[in-house]
VOGU-3710 file (C-alpha; in Angstrom, 3 decimals, decimal comma):
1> xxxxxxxxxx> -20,601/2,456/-15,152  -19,945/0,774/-11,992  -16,688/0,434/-10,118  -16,719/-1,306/-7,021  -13,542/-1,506/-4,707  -13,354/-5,176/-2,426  -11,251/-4,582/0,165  -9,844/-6,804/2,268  -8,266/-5,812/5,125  -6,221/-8,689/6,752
11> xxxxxxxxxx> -4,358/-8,817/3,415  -4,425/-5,321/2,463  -5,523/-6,237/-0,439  -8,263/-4,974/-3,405  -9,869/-6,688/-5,869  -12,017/-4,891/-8,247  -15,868/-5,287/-9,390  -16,305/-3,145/-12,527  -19,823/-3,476/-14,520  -21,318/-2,085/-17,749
21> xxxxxxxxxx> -24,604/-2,823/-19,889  -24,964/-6,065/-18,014  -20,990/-6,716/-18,578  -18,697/-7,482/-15,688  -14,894/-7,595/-15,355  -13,332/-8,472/-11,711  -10,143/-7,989/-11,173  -7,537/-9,609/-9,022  -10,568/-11,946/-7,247  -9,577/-13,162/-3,896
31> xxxxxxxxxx> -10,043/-17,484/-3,464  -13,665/-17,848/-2,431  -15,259/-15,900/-5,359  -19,302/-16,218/-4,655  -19,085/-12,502/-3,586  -18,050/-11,329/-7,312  -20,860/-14,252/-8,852  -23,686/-12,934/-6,367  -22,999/-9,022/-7,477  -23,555/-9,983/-10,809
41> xxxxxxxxxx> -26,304/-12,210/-10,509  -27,857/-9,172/-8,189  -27,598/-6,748/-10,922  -28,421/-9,512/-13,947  -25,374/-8,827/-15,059  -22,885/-11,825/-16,583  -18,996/-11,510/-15,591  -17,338/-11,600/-18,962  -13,133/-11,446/-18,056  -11,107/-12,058/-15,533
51> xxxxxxxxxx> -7,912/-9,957/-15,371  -4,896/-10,956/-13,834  -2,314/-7,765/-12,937  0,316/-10,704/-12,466  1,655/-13,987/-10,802  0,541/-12,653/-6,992  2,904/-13,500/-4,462  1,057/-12,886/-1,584  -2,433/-14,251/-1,901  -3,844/-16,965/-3,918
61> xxxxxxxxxx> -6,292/-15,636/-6,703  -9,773/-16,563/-7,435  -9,535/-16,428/-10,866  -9,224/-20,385/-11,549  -12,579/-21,050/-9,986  -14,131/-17,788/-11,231  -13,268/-18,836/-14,845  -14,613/-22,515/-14,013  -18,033/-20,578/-12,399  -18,997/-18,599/-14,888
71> xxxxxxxxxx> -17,065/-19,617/-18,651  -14,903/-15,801/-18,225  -11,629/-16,565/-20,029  -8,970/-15,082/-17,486  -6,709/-12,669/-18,812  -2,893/-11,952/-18,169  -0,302/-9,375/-19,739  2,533/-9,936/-21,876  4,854/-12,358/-20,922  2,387/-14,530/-18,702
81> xxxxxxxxxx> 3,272/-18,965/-18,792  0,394/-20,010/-17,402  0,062/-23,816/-16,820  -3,973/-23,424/-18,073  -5,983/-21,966/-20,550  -5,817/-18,073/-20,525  -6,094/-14,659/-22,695  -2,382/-13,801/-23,016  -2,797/-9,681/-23,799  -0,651/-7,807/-25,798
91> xxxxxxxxxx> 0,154/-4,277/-25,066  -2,177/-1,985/-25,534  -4,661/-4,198/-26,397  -8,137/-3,322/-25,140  -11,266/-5,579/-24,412  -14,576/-4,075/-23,776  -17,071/-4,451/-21,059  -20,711/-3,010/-22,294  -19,698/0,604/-22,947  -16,294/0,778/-21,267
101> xxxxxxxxxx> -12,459/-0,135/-22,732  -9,958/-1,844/-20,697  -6,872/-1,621/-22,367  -3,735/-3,830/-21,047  -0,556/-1,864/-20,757  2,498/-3,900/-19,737  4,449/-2,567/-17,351  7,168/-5,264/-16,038  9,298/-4,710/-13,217  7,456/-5,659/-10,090
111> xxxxxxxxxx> 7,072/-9,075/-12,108  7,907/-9,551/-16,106  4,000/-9,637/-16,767  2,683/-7,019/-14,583  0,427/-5,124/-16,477  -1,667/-2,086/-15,598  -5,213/-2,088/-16,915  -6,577/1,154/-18,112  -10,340/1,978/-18,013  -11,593/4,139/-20,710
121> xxxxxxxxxx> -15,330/5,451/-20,521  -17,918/5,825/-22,735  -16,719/8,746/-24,384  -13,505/7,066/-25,016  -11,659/8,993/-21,652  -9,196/7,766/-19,612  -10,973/6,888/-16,104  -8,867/5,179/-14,004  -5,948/2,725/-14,166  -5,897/-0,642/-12,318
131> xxxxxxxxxx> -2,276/-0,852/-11,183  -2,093/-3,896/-9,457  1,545/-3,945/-7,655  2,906/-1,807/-10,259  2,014/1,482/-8,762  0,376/1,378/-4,991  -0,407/5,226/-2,993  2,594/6,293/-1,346  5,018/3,457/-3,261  5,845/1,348/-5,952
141> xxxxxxxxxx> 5,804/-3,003/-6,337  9,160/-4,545/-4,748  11,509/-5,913/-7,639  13,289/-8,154/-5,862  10,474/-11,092/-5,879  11,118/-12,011/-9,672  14,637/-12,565/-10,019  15,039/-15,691/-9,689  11,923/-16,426/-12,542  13,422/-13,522/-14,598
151> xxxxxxxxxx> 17,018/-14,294/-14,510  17,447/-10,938/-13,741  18,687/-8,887/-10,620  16,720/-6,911/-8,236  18,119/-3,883/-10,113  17,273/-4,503/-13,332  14,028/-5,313/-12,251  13,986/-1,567/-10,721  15,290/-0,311/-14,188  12,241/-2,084/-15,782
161> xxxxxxxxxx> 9,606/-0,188/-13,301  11,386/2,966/-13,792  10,612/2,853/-17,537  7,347/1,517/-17,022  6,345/4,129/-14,927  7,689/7,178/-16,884  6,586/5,502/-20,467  3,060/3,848/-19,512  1,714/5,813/-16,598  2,990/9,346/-15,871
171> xxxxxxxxxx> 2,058/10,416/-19,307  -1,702/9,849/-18,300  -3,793/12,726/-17,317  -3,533/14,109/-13,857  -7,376/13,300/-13,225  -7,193/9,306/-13,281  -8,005/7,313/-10,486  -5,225/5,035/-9,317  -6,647/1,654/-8,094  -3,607/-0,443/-6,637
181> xxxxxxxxxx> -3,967/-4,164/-5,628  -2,713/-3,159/-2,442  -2,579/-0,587/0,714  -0,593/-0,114/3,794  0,221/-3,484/5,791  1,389/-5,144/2,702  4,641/-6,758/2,058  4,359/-6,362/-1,192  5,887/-2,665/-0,737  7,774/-0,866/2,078
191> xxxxxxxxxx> 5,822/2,368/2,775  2,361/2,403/1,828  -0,362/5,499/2,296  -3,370/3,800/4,372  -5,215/5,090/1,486  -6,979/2,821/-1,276  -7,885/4,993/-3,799  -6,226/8,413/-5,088  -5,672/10,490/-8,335  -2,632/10,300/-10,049
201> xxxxxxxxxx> -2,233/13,992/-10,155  -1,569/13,505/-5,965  0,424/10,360/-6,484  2,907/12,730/-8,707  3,302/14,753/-5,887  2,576/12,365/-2,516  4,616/9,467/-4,352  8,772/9,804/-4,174  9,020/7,166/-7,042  7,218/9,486/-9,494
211> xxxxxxxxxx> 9,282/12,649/-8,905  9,186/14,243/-12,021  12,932/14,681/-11,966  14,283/11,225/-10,287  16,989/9,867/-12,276  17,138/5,830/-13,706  20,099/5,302/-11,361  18,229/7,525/-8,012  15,370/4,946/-8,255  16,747/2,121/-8,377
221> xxxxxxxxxx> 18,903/3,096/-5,272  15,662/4,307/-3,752  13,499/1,303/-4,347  15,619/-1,132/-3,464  17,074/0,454/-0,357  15,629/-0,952/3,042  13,623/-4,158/1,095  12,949/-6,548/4,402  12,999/-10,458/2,974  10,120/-11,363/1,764
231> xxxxxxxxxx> 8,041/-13,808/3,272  8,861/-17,438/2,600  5,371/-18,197/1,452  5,590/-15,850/-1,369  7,337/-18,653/-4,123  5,005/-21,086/-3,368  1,395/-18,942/-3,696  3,186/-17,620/-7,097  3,469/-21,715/-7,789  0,126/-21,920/-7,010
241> xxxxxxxxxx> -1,311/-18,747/-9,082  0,346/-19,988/-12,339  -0,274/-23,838/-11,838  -3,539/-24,495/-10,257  -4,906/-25,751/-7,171  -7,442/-27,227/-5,332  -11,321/-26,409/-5,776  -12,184/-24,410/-2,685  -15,253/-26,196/-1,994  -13,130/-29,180/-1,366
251> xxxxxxxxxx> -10,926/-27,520/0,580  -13,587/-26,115/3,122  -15,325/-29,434/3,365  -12,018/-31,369/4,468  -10,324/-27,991/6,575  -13,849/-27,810/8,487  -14,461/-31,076/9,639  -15,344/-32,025/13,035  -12,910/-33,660/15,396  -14,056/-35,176/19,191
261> xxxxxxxxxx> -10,869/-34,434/21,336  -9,840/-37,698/20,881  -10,080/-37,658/17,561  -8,056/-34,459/17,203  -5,073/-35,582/19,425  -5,037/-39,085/17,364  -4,522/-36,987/13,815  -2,292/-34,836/15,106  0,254/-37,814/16,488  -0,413/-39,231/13,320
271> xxxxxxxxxx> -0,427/-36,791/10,499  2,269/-34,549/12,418  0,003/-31,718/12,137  0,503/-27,718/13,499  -2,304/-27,337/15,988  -3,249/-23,608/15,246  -4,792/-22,047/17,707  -6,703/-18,598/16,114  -8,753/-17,568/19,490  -8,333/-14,346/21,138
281> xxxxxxxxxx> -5,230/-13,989/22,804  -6,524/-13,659/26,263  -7,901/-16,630/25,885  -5,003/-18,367/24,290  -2,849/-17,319/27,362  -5,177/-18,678/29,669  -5,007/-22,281/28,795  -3,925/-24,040/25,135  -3,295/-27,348/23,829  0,293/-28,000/24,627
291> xxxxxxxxxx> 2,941/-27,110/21,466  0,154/-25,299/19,679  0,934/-22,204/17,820  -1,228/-19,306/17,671  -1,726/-16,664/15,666  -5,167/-15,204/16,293  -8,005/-14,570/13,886  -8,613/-10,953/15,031  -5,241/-9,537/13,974  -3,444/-10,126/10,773
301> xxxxxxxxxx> -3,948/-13,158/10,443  -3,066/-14,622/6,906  -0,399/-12,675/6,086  1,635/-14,186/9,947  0,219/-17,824/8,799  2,276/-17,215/5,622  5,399/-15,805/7,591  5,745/-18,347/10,716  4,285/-21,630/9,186  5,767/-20,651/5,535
311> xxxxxxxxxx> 5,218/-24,293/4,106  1,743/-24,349/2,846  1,849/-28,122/2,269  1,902/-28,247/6,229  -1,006/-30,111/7,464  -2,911/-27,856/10,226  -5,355/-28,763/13,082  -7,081/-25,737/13,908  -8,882/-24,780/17,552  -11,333/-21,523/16,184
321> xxxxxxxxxx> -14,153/-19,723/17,887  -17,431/-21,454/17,727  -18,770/-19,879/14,409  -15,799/-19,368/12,889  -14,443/-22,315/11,767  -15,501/-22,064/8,288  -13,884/-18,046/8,120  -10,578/-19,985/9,773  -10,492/-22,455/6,809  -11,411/-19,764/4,175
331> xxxxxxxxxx> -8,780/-17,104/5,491  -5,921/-20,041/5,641  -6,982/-20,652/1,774  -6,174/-17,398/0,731  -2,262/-17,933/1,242  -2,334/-21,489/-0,491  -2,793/-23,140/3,127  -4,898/-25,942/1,911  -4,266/-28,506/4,178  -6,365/-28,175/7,320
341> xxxxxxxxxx> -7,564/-31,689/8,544  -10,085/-30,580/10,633  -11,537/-28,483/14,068  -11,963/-29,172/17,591  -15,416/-30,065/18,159  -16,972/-27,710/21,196  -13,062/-26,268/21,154  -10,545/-25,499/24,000  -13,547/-26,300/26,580  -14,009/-29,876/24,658
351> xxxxxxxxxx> -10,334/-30,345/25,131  -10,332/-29,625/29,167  -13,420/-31,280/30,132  -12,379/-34,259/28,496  -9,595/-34,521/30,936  -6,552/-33,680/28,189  -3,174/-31,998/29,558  -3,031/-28,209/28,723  -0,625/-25,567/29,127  -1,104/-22,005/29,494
361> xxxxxxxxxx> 1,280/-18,531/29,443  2,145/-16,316/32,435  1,374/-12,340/31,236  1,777/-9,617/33,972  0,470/-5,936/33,697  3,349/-3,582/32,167  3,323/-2,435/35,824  4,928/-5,597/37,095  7,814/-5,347/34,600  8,490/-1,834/35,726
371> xxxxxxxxxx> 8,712/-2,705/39,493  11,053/-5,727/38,543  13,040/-3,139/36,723  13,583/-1,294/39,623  14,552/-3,949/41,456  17,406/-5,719/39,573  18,773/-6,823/36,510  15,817/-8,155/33,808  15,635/-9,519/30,642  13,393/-8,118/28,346
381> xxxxxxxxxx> 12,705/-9,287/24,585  10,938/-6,762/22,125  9,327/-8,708/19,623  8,148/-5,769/17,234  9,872/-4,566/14,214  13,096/-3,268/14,000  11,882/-0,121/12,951  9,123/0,000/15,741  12,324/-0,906/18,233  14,655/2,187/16,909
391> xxxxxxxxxx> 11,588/4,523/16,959  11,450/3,765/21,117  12,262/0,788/23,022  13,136/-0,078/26,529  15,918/0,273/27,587  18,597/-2,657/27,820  15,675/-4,551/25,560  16,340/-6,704/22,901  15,258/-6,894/19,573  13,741/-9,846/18,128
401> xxxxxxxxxx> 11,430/-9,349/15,684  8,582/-12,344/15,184  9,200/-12,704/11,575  12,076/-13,830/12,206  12,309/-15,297/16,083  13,194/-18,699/14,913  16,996/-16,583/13,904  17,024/-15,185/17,479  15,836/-18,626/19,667  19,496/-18,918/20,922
411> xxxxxxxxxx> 19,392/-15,577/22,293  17,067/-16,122/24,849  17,567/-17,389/28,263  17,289/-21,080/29,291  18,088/-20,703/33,103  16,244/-17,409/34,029  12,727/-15,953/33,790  12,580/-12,928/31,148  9,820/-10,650/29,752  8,598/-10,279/26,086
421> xxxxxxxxxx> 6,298/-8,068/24,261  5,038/-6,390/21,494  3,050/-3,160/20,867  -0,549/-4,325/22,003  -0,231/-8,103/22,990  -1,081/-10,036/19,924  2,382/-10,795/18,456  3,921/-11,620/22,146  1,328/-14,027/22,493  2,428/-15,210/19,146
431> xxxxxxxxxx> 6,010/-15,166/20,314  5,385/-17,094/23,314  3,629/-19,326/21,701  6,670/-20,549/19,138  8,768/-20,471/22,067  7,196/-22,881/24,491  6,771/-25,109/20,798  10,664/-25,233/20,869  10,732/-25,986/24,731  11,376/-22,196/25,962
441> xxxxxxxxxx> 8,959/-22,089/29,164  11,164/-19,140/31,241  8,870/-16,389/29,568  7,161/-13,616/30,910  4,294/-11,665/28,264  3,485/-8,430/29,168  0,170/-7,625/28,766  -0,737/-4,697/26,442  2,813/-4,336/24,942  4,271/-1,561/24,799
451> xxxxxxxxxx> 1,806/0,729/24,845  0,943/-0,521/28,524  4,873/-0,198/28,807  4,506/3,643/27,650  2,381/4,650/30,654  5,213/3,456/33,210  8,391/4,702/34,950  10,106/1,840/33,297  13,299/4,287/31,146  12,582/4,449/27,616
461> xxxxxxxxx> 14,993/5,453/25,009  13,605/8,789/23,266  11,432/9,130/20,424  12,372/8,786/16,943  9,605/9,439/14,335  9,296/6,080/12,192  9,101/7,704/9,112  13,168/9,081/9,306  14,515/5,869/9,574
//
């Protein structure tokens, strides 16, 4: 028996690799699925299912092009529409892979199909359970994502996962392994451990939504207290997951194609493309193609795309490092943002040398904020969290957060230089960035965020601890 764990960070997400006497099952793929094909081919091994945990909201699965790659029928729980041919389970129904049993066990309330797969071994044991966003380490799956598709409120979607969880999962042995579809970083779920694998024994302890003696009506209150919006993407990669989309392969042969400068301002004016700048930010701040947005390829990447841009019908232009365009494409696929036209050939260099206006962001050491401070009235914009902001903030700062700046544009200043950050620099840059897009040019990014801003004079309010809010 083989279990293999694909983690990928950027979405905080796992997908799941599990092989028997030459049998595979993945689970949850991600979009470009050659990883899962190559593992099996390595170990002459043929990939017999793919399951499905549910519609995912965040991320666009792999299991179209999987199915089309290697003849697996995909599977889904009870409930499941799909617009294409699939395996629709019922409950408790159990498919085997060489020696092992994976039985489906519906457990709605994150979604009306989410089902939990359990593995059974050899001997006929309970192994481990494949929760997808049922059950994640530390939490439980929002239920406010499939109202609208369930006719149902947010809390009767709780009142489903409450069941669910005391009917399907608690009973099972203290000694399973709980496999979740996602960790900490997700917004699939508020609180999550930075864990990716754990018992359920610990979960019955660690996790508040499994207290052995939490009422219907205390976890519904519980889960559904403090649930941010979700990301405006979300609808639209569900769309995708139960409808169909593109082949990859076409997607990366149009997204990296190879544009001279002039060729790349031309499709832009034309095609009203988002020039998406995914450098470093240091070098983004430096000098960028007027109006373009960035959101760089070394922090979390995908999941901002999905948040800021939100339409992934929205044709994109990207500027990338040289040798990673093709990563740039792929990790835009992942959130059903299929429609990149092409790259910067030689990149931001190309641009300059060939003579082409550029703009570029003023950022000052935390150090210059805190003499200004000192000196008079400033403005300073905190672009974290909220809960970040009440843990410790500046003060006289305000709050306003990037996922949802666009709410907050009116706030700022039109007249007067002021100063924004973050916690380390990549989401100010980000902020700037949609600013100076929407003609804001007044701002100020300190460098480092506020963990530069921590080792000043500037007065801070004190300390809360995150986790009391």
């Amino acid at each position: 028996m083989k279990i293999e764990q694909i983690y990928t960070g950027c979405l905080a997400q796992g997908a799941y690799y599990i092989e028997s006497n030459g049998e595979v099952a993945i689970i949850d793929p991600l979009r470009e699925v050659q990883p899962y094909i190559d593992r099996a081919v390595k170990s002459g091994a043929k990939i017999k299912y793919v399951f499905e945990t549910h519609f995912h909201a965040d991320f666009v699965s792999g299991h179209l092009t999987l199915s089309k790659e290697t003849g697996a029928p995909i599977i889904y729980g009870p409930e499941a529409a799909p617009s294409f041919d699939a395996i629709i389970a019922e409950d408790g129904q159990e498919f085997k892979i060489g020696e092992l049993t994976i039985v489906a066990l519906h457990t709605p309330g994150h979604t009306m199909e989410s089902t939990t797969y359990l593995l059974r071994d050899p001997q006929g044991r309970d192994h481990a359970i494949f929760s997808g966003d049922t059950l994640f380490l530390g939490d439980v799956g929002r239920p406010d994502l499939a109202q609208k598709a369930a006719h149902m409120t947010q809390e009767e979607l709780a009142g489903l996962l409450f069941d669910s969880l005391r009917e399907k999962i608690m009973p099972l042995a203290d000694d399973v392994i709980v496999y979740p579809a996602h960790g900490a970083g997700s917004a699939c779920g508020k609180n999550m451990m930075k864990e990716t694998v754990d018992t359920l024994g610990n979960q019955k302890k660690m996790n508040y939504a499994l207290r052995a003696d939490m009422t219907r009506e205390e976890f519904i209150q519980e889960v559904t207290d403090g649930l941010a919006p979700p990301p405006m993407y979300f609808p639209l990669n569900v769309k995708m997951n139960k409808e169909g989309y593109e082949d990859i392969d076409d997607v990366l042969a149009r997204g990296t194609q190879l544009l001279s400068p002039d060729g790349f301002e031309v499709a832009a004016n034309e095609t009203g493309a988002i020039v998406l700048d995914v450098r470093h930010q240091d070098e983004f701040v430096k000098g960028h193609i007027p109006r373009s947005i960035f959101i760089g390829l070394d922090g979390t990447f995908a999941p901002w795309v999905g948040a800021l841009i939100a339409d992934v019908a929205q044709p994109i232009l990207l500027v990338a490092p040289e040798g990673r365009e093709q990563e740039a494409v792929t990790r835009l696929s992942r959130v059903g943002f299929d429609q990149t036209l092409g790259i910067l050939k030689g990149g931001f260099s190309a641009w300059k040398a060939a003579g082409k206006e550029y703009d570029s962001i003023t950022s000052v050491p935390a150090q210059t904020l805190a003499q200004e401070y000192k000196n008079g009235e400033v403005s300073v914009f905190d672009v974290r969290k909220s809960t970040e902001y009440l843990s410790e903030h500046v003060e006289g700062a305000n709050n306003t957060p990037l996922d949802f700046l666009n709410d907050h544009l009116a706030e700022f200043p039109q007249d007067k230089p002021f100063y924004i950050h973050c916690a380390g620099g990549y989401r100010s840059v980000i902020a700037a960035s949609i600013l100076k897009s929407r003609g804001i040019h007044n701002l100020i990014d300190v460098a480092g965020g506020f963990k530069a801003i921590a080792e000043t004079s500037l007065p801070k309010t004190d300390y809360v601890c995150p986790s009391t809010l």
